[in-house]
C-alpha positions in Angstrom: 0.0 0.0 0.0 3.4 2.3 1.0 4.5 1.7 -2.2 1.3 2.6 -4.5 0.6 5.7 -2.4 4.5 6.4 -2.9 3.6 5.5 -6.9 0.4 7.9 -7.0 2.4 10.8 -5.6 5.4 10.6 -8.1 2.8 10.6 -10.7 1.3 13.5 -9.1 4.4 15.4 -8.6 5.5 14.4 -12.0 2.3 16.2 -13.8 2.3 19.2 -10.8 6.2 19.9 -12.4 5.0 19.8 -16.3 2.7 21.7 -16.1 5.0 24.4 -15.1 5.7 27.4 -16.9 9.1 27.7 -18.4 11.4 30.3 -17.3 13.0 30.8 -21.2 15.7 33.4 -19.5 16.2 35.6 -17.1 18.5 39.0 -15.9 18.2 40.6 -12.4 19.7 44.5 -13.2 20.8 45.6 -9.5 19.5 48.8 -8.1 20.9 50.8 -4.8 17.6 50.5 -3.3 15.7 47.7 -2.7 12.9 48.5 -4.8 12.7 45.9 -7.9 10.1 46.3 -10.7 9.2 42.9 -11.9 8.2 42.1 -15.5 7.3 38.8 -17.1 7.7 39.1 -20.9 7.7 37.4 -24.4 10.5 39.8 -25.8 14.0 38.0 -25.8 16.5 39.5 -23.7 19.1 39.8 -26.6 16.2 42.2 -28.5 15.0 43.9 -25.4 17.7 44.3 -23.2 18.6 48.0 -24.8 15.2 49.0 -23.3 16.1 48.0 -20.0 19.4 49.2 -19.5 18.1 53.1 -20.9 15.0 52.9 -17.8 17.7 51.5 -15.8 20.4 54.4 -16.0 17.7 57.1 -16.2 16.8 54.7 -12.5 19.7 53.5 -11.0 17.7 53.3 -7.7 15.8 50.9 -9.4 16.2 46.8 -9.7 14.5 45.1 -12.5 14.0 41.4 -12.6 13.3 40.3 -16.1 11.6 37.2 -16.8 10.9 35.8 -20.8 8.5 33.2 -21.3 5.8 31.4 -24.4 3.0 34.4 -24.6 0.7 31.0 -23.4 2.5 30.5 -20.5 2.6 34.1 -19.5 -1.1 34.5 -19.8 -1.4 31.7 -17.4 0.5 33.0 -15.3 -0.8 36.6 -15.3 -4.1 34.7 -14.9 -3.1 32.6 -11.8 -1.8 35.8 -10.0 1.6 35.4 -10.3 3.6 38.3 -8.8 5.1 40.7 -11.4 4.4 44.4 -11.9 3.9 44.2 -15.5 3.4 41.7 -18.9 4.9 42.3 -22.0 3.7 40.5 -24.8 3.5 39.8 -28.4 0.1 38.1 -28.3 -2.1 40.9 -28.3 -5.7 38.3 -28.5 -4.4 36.8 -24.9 -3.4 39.9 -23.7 -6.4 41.9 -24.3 -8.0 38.5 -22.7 -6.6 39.0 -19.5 -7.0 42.8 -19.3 -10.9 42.0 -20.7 -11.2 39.5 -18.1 -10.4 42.3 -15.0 -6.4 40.6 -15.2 -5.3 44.2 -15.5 -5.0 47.8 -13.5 -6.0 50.8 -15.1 -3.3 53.5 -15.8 -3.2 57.4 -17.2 -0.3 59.5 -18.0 0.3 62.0 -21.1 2.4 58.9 -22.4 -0.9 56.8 -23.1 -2.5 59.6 -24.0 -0.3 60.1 -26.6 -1.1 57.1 -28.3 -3.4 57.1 -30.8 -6.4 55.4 -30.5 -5.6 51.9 -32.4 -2.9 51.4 -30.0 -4.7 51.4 -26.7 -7.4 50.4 -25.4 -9.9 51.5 -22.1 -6.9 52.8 -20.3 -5.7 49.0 -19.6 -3.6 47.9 -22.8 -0.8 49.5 -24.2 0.9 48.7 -27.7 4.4 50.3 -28.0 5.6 48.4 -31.5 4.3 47.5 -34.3 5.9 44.5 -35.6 5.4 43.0 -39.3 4.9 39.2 -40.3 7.5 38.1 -42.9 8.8 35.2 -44.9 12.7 35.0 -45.1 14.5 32.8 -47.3 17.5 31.1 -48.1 18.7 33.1 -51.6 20.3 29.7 -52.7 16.6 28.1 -53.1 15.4 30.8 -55.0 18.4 30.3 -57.7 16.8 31.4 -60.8 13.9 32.2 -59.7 11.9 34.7 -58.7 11.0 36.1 -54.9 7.3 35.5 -54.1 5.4 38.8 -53.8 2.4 37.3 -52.6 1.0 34.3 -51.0 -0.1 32.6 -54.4 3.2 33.5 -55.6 4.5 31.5 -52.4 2.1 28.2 -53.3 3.3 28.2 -56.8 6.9 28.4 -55.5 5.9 25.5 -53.1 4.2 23.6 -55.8 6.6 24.0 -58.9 9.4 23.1 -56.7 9.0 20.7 -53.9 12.7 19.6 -54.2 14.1 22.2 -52.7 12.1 22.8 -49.9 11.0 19.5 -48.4 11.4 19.0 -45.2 13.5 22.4 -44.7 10.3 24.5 -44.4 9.6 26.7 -41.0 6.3 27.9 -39.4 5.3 28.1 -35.7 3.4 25.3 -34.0 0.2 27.1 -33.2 -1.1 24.6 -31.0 1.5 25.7 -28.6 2.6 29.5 -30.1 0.2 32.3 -28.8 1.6 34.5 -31.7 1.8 32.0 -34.0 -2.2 31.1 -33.3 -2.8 34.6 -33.6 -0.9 35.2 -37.1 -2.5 32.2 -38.5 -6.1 33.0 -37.6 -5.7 36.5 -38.8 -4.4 35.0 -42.0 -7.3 32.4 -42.2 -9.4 35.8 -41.5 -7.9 37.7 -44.8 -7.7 35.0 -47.4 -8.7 31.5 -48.1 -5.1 31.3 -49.3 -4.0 30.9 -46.3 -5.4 26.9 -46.2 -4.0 26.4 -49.6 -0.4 27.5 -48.5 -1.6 25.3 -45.0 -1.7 22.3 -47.2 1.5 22.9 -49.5 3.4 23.5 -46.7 1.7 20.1 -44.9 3.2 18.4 -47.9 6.3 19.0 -47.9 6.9 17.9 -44.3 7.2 21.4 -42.8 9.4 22.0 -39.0 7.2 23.7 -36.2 8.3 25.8 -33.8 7.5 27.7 -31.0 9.0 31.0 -31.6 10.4 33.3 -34.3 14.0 33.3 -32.6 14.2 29.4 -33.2 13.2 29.5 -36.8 15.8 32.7 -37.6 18.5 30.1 -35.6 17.7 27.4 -37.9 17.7 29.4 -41.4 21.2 30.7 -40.2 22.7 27.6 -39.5 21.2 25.7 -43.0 18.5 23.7 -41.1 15.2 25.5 -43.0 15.7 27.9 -46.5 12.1 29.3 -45.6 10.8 30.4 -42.5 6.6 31.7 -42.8 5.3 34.3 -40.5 8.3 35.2 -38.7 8.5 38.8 -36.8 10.1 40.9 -38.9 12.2 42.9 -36.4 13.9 40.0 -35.1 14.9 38.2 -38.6 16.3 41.7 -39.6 17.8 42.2 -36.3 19.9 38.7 -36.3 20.7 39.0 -39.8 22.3 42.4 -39.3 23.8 40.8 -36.6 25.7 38.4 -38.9 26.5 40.1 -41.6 25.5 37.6 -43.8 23.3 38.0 -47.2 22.5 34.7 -47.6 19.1 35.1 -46.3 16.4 37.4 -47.9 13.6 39.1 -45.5 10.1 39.2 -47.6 7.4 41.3 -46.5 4.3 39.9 -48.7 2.4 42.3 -51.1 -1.3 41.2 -50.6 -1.8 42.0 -46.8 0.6 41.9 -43.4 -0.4 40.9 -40.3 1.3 43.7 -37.9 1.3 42.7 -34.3 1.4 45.3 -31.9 3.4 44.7 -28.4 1.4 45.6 -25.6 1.9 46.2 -22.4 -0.7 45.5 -19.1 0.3 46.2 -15.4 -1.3 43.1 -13.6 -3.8 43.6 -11.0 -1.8 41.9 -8.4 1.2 44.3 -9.0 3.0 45.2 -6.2 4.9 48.0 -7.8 1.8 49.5 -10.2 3.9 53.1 -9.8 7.2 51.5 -11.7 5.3 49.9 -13.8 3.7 52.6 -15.1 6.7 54.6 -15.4 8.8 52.0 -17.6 5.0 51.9 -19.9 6.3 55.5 -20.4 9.8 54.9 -21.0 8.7 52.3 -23.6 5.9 54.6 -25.0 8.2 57.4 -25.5 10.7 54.7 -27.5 7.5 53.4 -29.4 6.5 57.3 -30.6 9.8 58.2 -31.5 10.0 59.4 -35.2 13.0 58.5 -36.4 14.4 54.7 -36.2 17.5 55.3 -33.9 19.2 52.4 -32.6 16.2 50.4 -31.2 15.8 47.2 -32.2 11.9 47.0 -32.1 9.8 49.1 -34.9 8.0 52.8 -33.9 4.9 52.9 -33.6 5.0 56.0 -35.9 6.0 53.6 -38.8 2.2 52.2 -38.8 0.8 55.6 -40.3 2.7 55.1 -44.1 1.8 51.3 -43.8 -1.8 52.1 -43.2 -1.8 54.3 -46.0 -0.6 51.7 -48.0 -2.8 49.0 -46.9 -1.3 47.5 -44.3 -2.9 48.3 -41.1 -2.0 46.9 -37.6 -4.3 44.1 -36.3 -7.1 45.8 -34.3 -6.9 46.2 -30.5 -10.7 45.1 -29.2 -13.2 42.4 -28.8 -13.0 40.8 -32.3 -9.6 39.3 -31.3 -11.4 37.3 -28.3 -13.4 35.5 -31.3 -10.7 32.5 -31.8 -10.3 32.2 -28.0 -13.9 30.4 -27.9 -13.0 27.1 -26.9 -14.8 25.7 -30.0 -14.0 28.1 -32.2 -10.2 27.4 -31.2 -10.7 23.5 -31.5 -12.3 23.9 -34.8 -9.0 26.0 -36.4 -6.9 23.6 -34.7 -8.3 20.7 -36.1 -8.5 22.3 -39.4 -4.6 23.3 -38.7 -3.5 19.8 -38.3 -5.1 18.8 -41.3 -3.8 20.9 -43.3 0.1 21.5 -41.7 0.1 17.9 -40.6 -1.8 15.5 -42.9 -1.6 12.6 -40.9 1.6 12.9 -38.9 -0.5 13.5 -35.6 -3.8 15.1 -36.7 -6.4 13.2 -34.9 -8.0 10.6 -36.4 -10.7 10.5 -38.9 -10.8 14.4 -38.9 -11.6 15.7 -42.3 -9.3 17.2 -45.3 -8.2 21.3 -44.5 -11.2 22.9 -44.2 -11.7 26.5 -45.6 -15.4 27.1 -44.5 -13.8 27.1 -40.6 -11.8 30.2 -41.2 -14.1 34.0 -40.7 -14.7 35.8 -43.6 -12.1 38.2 -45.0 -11.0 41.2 -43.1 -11.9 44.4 -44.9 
């Protein structure tokens, strides 16, 4: 009996530990007080650390702890009360979740009322980037032939040439991706191309992955020659970084998805104060007009991209629509038909279907 209690609780403790949420990284900046501001984030510490060192010196008084995590599990964690003073994240549909849901403190300054009105909402959200969707691309698999403008220009590419992309084909695993759930259901949401690409892709045995970072890693080191939907400021970021032209960054002529980064101060914030300082800091950074040296896109840059077409994706209710449980379970059903065809779509679930994506965004 010892011994099958003692099995029960190691299989206890064994789930308790998975279900965990992954610290990804971590840096503590030391202040001379003993005032920290905490912040939970989905923004890798190589991209954002530039933004924390500038609060920091302007705040040398001032400790930061700076925690990155999956935009899932820092919704869950937001949700279950953990203790940070504020959430950073690229997953605006979960974030303005949690700040829908009463998950969020309410904050005013003339920083946020700065912003103009698609980048905030209700006093509670706060976008402070505004990020493009991009395809990059290895230039030796496009050897004689032309860059794809479009997403039909993309599936022709696909079908025409299957050799050279089999198997060696990125895109993010949106079962598990916040951002890559909410890039593909805005895609599904602008064009029914976005299942046929789904089922080209499938085909050729694509790689899944949870972030952007990982897909830009593998394209470097000759792993993939096509990464779909990755954020643009980090593929152009790492390639500057190396130096290398090898690798093409493609932003797609028919639509972009633009995420916004958004920042919420928890409503179990110890430090709400601090928190809405460094919202200004980042605010300040986000309306700058020139580019500087930040790694992250203005926010400025959204008003020749909207004139062109290319508008962020909207900041309100509509983005809570594919967090229905249902509505979520149908996509990702129709996902794994399409992206997995059989590798570990569930069984007896029906060829991609088109009629589960909304209709197109105007």
């Amino acid at each position: 009996m010892r011994l099958a209690h003692l099995a029960l609780g190691l299989i206890l403790l064994a789930g308790t530990l998975s279900a965990q949420p992954a610290i990804e990284d971590r840096h503590v900046y030391e202040g001379s007080s003993p005032t920290v501001l905490r912040i939970l984030s989905t923004a890798d510490l190589s991209v954002f650390d530039p933004y924390l060192a500038a609060f920091h010196r302007a705040n040398p008084a001032i400790g930061i702890d700076y925690s990155v995590v999956s935009s899932a599990d820092l919704a869950r964690m937001i949700r279950k009360g953990a203790a940070y003073d504020l959430a950073l994240s690229s997953a605006m549909d979960l974030q303005f979740k949690l700040a829908n849901d009463g998950h969020a403190r309410r904050y005013r300054s003339e920083a946020t009322q700065a912003l103009p009105g698609w980048a905030g909402w209700r006093d509670l959200i706060f976008a402070f980037t505004a990020e493009p969707a991009v395809i990059v691309i290895a230039q030796d698999a496009l050897a004689g032939l032309e860059i794809p403008a479009t997403r039909r220009d993309l599936i022709t590419l696909l079908r025409e040439h299957p050799g050279r992309f089999r198997g060696r084909i990125g895109t993010y695993d949106v079962r598990k991706s916040g951002l890559g759930y909410l890039f593909a259901t805005q895609d599904a949401r602008a064009t029914d191309a976005y299942w046929r690409l789904s089922e080209v892709m499938g085909r050729l045995d694509p790689e899944l992955y949870c972030c952007s970072a990982q897909m830009i890693d593998a394209l470097v080191e000759g792993e993939l020659v096509l990464a779909y939907n990755v954020l643009g400021s980090y593929a152009r970021d790492r390639l500057a970084a190396s130096a290398s032209d090898a690798l093409a960054v493609v932003e797609m002529e028919d639509f972009a998805n633009v995420m916004l980064r958004t920042a919420i101060i928890p409503r179990q914030a110890d430090a709400p104060e601090l928190a809405g300082a460094f919202i200004d800091h980042l605010i300040g950074i986000g309306l700058r007009s020139a580019a500087g040296s930040w790694p992250l896109p203005a926010l400025s840059g959204i008003d020749a991209a909207q004139a062109a077409g290319f508008g962020p994706i909207r900041l309100g209710p509509g983005l809570m629509v594919n967090l229905d449980r249902l509505n979520r379970r149908n996509f990702l059903r129709a996902w794994e038909n399409a992206v997995r065809q059989g590798a570990d779509a569930p069984a007896g679930a029906a060829p991609a279907a088109r009629e589960n994506s909304a209709p197109p965004r105007k």
